[in-house]
Structures are given as C-alpha cells and as structure tokens.
C-alpha positions in Angstrom: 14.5 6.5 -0.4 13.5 6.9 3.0 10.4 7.4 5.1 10.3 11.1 5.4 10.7 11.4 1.1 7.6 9.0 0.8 5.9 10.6 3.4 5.9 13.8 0.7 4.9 11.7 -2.1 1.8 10.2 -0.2 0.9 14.5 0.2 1.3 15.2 -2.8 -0.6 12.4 -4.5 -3.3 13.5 -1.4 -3.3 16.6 -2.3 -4.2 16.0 -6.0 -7.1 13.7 -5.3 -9.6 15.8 -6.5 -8.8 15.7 -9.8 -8.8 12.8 -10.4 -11.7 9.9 -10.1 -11.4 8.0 -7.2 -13.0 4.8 -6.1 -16.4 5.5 -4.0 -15.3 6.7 -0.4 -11.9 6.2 -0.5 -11.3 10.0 -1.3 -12.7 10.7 2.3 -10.9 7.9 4.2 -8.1 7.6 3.0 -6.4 10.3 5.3 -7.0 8.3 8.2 -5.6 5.2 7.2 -2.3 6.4 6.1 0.3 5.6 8.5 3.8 6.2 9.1 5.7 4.3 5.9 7.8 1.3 7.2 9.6 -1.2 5.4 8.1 -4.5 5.0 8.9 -7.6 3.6 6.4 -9.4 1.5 6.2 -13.1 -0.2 5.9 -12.4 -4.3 3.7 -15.4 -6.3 5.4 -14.8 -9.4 8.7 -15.3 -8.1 8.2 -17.3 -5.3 10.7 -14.8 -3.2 10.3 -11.9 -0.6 10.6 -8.3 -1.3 10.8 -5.3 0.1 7.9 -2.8 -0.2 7.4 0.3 1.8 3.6 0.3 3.7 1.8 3.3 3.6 -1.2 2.5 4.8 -3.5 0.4 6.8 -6.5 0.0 4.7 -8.1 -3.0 7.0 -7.0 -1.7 10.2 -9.9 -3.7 12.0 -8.2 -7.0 10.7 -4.9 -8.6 11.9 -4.7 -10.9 9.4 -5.7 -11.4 5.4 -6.9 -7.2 5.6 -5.4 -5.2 2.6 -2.0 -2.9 3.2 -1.8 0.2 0.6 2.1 -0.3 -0.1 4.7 1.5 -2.4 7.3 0.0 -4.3 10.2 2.1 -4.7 12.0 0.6 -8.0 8.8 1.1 -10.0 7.5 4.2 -8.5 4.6 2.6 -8.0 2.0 1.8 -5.4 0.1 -1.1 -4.8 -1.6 -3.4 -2.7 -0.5 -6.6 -0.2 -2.1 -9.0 1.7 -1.5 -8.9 5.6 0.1 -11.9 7.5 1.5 -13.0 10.5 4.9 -11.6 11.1 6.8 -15.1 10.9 9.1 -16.1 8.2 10.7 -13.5 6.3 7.7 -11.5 5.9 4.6 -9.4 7.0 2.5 -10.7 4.2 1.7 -11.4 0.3 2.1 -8.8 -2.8 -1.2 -8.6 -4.4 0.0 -6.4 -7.2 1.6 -3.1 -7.9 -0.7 -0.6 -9.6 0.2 3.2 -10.0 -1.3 5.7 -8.3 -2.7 5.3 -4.7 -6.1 6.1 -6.8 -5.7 3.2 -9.1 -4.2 0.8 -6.2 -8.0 1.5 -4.6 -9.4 0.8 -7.6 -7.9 -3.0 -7.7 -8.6 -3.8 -3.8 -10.8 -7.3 -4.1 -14.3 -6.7 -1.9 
C-alpha cells in the first residue's frame, strides 16, 4: 500500500466521523493534525523487535519526544497509536497498541 491509498482511507474514515462517537474534541482537531503518511519504524514490547507502521498523524505536535503518533498498520487494517522517540536506532519510536478505527485509536490515547 502506499501513501496516496492511505491518504484515501484517512478521508473516508474523516468523512464518516459524525456518525460515529468520538472522543471529546478530537472530531474537531483531528483535521489539523493529520499529516502526510510516511513509513516509520517502531520498537514492539511484545516482541521485542521493530516494525513497520505507517504515521498518519501528529497528535502531540508541540512535543519532540514521548508525544503520541496516530499510526496505521497495514497487515491488520488497523490504526493505532505509538510513542514518539528520537530517530536513532532502527526506529522513530514505541508501538503503544493497535486499535481500529482512528475513532477508537483516540479513544485509547493515555492523558
């Protein structure tokens, strides 16, 4: 899959937003937080290896470090969140978890 086929996804989940129950104020946000999906490689707990996810949005963009990335995992169709890192290593951060829908990913982001 590439970039411009996930790019369509993200619209079309977007676009049915409304009908479903989203976490408070993310419905409003979320638009201008998603960003131009990129490949990233991210460090897995359960498996103690990296992985590829695609990132689809910067959901902390005031933080460089530790802020939350809305991701999308193409295997599983499903989207989740990660942990922001440094970009050393192997990878640009740490898989929190994979969730379904952007809607539910917000849903699971720790305060």
């Amino acid at each position: 899959m590439e970039a411009k086929q996930i790019s369509k996804l993200i619209e079309s989940e977007l676009a049915e937003r409304d009908s479903f129950d989203w976490p408070m104020g993310w419905s409003e946000q979320i638009e201008d937080l998603i960003i131009e999906p990129f490949e990233g490689n991210f460090f897995v707990p359960e498996t103690m290896e990296y992985e590829d996810f695609w990132v689809v949005a910067d959901l902390e963009p005031e933080k460089e470090e530790n802020g939350f990335l809305l991701i999308y995992d193409v295997d599983t169709d499903l989207f989740g969140l990660a942990r922001k890192a440094e970009l050393f290593n192997e990878g640009s951060g740490e898989l929190v978890g994979l969730y379904g829908t952007i809607g539910i990913a917000l849903e699971n982001m720790p305060e």
